[in-house]
C-alpha positions, -999 to +999 in steps of 0.1 A: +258+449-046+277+457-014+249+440+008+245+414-021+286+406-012+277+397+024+249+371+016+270+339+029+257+315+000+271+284+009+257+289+047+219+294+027+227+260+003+234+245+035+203+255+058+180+250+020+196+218+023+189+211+054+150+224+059+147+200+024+154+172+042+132+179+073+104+186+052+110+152+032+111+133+062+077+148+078+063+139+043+074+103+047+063+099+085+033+113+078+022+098+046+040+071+047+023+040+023+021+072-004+053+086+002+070+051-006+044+047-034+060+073-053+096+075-046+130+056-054+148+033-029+175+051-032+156+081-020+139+068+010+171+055+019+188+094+018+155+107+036+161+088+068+201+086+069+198+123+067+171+128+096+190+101+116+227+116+112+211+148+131+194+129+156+222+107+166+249+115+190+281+097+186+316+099+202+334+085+166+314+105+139+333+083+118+311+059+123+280+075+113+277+063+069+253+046+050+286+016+047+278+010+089+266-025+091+240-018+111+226+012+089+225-012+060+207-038+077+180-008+083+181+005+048+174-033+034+145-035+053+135+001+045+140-010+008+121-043+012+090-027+025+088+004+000+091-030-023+062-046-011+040-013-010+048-009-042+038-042-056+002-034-040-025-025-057-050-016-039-034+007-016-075+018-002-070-018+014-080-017+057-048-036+060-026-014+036-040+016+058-032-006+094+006-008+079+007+026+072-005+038+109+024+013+122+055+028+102+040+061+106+045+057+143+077+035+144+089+069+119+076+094+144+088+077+175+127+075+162+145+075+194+183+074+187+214+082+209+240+062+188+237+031+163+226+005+187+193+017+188+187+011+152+187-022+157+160-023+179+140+000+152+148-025+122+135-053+144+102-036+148+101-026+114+110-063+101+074-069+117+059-045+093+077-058+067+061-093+074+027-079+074+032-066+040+038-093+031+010-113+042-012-087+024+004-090-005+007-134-002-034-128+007-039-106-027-018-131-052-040-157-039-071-140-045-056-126-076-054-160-085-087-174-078-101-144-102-079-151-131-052-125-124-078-098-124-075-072-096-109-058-102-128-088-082-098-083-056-107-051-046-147-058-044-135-085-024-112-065+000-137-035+003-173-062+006-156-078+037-152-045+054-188-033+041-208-057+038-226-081+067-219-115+054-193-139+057-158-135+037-160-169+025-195-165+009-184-130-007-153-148-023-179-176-035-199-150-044-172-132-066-161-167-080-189-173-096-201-141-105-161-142-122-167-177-140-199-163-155-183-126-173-147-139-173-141-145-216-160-108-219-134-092-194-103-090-221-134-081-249-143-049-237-177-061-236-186-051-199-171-010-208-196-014-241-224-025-225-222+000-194-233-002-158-269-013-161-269-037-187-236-049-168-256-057-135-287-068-153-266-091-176-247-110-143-280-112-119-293-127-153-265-153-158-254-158-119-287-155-095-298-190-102-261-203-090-262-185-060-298-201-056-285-232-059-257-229-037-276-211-008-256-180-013-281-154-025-300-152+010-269-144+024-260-115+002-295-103-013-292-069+010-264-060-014-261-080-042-269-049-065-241-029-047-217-054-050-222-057-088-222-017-088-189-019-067-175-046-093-183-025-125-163+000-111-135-019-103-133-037-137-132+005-151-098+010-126-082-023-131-090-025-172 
């Protein structure tokens, strides 16, 4: 009990506290789309006031809360990204992972010496939050092409970075592959039938199409792949 007495408690809470918030903030540098994925606003917000009040040297400490104009500016953008990651759904997308290499490194490189520089880091991070969304503009637009259904999205975003054709003749592809099984998507019919009788039932119903309109030459090498791809999709996005 005596050496029990000399534990300093709130000095413990403190560095807890403090090596909490370090390991948070490595999380969300390092994994950064998923991290965002998963937690609040509010949270992301705390995460990088906390890491940036220790980085920052100031001659008015009074200065340094989350009311500072210029740390709100920040956090809104913060907040509008983690926004925009969260309305994506496929986050496997090339583009998704492209955003996430660039606020991992605008994260990492955090160079601060007083509150000025952060407005130099929310302009570079107002660029990210413009390519987010432009992915996520791109993926309503294809979303609605395909009814609303994510499924064909995702075989779309993965063909064009698989596949050795043109991304306009994949999405013609996948439009009319969609128009063909689209009033047995809400039936369950495609899960009933299963993967064979799935791909058997489309090349059935869609190869003459593609005949017609000069598309199947151009994706024959994978046209059984794609539908493969497709029936998997339909299972995740269901």
């Amino acid at each position: 009990m005596d050496y029990a007495a000399q534990i300093d408690s709130d000095k413990n809470k403190k560095l807890l506290k403090s090596t909490q918030e370090r390991i948070d903030f490595i999380n969300l540098s390092q994994n950064t789309v998923d991290m965002m994925d998963v937690i609040s606003n509010e949270e992301v917000v705390e995460i990088l006031y906390e890491f940036i009040k220790v980085k920052i040297i100031i001659m008015d400490l009074g200065q340094m809360t989350q009311d500072n104009p210029k740390f709100q500016r920040f956090s809104k953008v913060v907040r509008d990204i983690q926004n925009e990651i969260k309305k994506n759904k496929n986050k496997g997308d090339i583009k998704i992972r492209k955003l996430d290499e660039l606020l991992q490194k605008i994260f990492n490189d955090l160079s601060i010496s007083d509150f000025n520089d952060l407005d130099s880091i929310t302009d570079e991070l107002l660029e990210a939050l413009q390519r987010a969304r432009n992915i996520n503009y791109e993926n309503e637009r294809l979303s609605k092409i395909y009814g609303g259904n994510y499924a064909f999205v995702k075989t779309y975003q993965d063909a064009i970075e698989i596949y050795p054709a043109d991304k306009s003749e994949i999405e013609r592809t996948l439009v009319i592959i969609f128009k063909e099984i689209r009033d047995a998507l809400d039936k369950e019919i495609v899960t009933i039938q299963g993967r064979k009788n799935f791909v058997d039932s489309i090349k059935s119903k869609a190869t003459k199409i593609l005949l017609k309109e000069k598309l199947y030459g151009k994706i024959k090498g994978f046209y059984v792949q794609l539908l493969n791809d497709l029936y998997t999709n339909i299972q995740l996005f269901k």
